[in-house]
N, C-alpha and C positions, 0 to 999 in steps of 0.2 A: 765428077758426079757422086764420088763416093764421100766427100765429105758435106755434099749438099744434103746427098740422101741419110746420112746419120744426123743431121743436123736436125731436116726435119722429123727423123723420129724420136729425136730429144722433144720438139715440140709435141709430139702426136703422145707421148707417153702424159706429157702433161696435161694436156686435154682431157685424156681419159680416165685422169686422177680427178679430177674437178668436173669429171659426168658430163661431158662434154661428147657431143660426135665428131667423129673424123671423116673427113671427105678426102679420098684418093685423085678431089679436080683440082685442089687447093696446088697454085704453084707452087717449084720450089723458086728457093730464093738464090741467089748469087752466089758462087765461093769466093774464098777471099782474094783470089787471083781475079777473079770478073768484076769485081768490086773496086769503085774509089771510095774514098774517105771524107769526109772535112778536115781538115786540120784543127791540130787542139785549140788554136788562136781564135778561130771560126767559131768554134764552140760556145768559147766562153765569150766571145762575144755576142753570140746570139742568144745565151742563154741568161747575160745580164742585161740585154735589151727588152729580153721576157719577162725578166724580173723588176724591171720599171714601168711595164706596161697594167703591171697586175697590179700595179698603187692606184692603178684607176678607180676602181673599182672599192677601196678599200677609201677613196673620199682624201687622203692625205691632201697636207699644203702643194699648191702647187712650186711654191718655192723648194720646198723638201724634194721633190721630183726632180727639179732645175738644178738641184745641186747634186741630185746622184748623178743625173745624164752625165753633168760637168766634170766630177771627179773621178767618174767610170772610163772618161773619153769616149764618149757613144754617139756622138755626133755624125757618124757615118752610118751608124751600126743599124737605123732601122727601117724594114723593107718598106717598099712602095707602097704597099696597103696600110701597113700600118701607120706611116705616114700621116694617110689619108683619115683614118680614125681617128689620128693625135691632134690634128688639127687645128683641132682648138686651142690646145696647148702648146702644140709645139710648131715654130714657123719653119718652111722647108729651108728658109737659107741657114739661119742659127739654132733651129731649134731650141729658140728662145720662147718662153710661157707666155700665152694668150691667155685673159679672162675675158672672152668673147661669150663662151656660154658652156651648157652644160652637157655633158654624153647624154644619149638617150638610154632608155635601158636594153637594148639590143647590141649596142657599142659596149654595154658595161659589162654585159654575159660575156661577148665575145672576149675581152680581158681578161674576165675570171677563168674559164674556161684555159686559158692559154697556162694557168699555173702547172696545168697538168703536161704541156709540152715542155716545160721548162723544170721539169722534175724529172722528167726524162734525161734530158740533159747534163740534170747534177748527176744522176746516175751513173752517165758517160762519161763526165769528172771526175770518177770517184769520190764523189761526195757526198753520194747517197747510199747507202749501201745493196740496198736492191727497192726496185720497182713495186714493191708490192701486191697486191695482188691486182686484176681486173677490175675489183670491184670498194677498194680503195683507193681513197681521195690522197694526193699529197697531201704531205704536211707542212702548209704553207708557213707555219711560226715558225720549223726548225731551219728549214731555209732563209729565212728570213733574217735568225741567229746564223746562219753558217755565213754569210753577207758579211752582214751587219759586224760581228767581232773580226772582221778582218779590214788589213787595209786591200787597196788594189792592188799593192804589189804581190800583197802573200795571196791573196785569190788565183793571180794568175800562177804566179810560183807553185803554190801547191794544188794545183788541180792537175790530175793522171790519167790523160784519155786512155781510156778500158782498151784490152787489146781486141784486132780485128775480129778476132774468133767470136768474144764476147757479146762485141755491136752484134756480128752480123747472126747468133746463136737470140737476141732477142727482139732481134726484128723481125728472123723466121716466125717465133712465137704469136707477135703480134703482127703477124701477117695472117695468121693463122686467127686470129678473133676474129680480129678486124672480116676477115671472109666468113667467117660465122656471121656477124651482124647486119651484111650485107646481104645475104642468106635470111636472114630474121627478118628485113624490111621488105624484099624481095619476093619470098616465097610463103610467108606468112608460115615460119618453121616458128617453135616458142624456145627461143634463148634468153628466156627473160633475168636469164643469172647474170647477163654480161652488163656491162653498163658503158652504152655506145660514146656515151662524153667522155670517160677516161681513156678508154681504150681507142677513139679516133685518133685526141690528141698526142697522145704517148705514140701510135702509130705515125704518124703525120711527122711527128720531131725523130722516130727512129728512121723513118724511111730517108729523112734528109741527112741526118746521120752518116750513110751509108752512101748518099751521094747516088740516090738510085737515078739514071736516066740523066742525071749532072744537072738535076733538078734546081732554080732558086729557091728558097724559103718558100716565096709565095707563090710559087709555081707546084709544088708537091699539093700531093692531092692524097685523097683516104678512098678510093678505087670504088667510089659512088656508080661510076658508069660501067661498072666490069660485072658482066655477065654469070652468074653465081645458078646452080641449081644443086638437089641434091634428092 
């Protein structure tokens, strides 16, 4: 309890730095004995699945895309849902490119959107050097260059999952928005400093992070149904 309970007052300090309220219903979150992990394999595979998903959106060849899946080995790498979005592009047996037709623009937000869980991720890789704020956007280039000048061997080689302490010190955090903003939709409180797209997403890739509930990808959730007052 005592490393939960410091943890979250690491978070509640922060909050209060950035004029934020603290609610005393906000749960804590796990220590790191209650806690599973992903493994770093896991990781970087799902977070270079995220990183092919967000060329959607960006219009690239689709042959360009066929050739990263190909050279990444991702052929197993992505979930049922998204799957499902890929569709057009990608066949479920080879994950070979379709020109059937075109995303809609609902398909194409939800892509862009994912760059932010997938920044999360480089984070957990040591690749990023910190998160940002709430209310900044990844920086889709520099990832982009962090990719791009590497091969797949040196990606995986030199990517460093962050130690336990670390994940599970900023999931608390972003446990802690995330239940503000649910609160903001909820209770009609004005947190209008937060910005629910980044911080869902970055919530959403920490929470699987940390293997909450031994959740799949597409199975984790941003606690839309969790009862919040204040």
């Amino acid at each position: 309890m005592e490393e939960k309970s410091k943890r979250r007052e690491r978070s509640l300090e922060i909050l209060l730095s950035e004029g934020l309220p603290i609610n005393g219903l906000m749960p804590l979150t796990g220590s790191e004995k209650e806690s599973s992990f992903q493994s770093k394999e896991k990781v970087i595979e799902r977070c270079l699945c995220l990183w092919v998903l967000a060329y959607i959106p960006a219009r690239l060849d689709y042959g360009d895309i066929r050739q990263l899946v190909s050279y990444y080995n991702l052929k197993q790498g992505f979930s049922p849902v998204e799957m499902e979005l890929m569709q057009y592009v990608l066949s479920p047996e080879e994950l070979e490119f379709m020109d059937m037709q075109i995303p809609d623009e609902e398909q194409l937000v939800y892509a862009m959107w994912r760059q932010e869980s997938q920044w999360a991720l480089m984070w957990a890789l040591g690749y990023v050097e910190e998160l940002r704020s709430p209310n900044s956007y990844a920086n889709a280039a520099s990832v982009g260059h962090l990719i791009h000048s590497r091969t797949c061997e040196d990606f995986f080689g030199e990517a460093r999952l962050r130690s336990k302490s670390e994940l599970l010190n900023e999931y608390d955090l972003y446990s802690c928005y995330q239940w503000l903003i649910i609160a903001d939709k909820k209770n009609t409180n004005s947190f209008s400093q937060l910005n629910d797209g980044i911080i869902g997403e970055r919530f959403y890739a920490l929470k699987w992070l940390v293997n909450y509930a031994g959740s799949d990808w597409d199975d984790s959730d941003t606690w839309d149904n969790v009862d919040v007052s204040f």
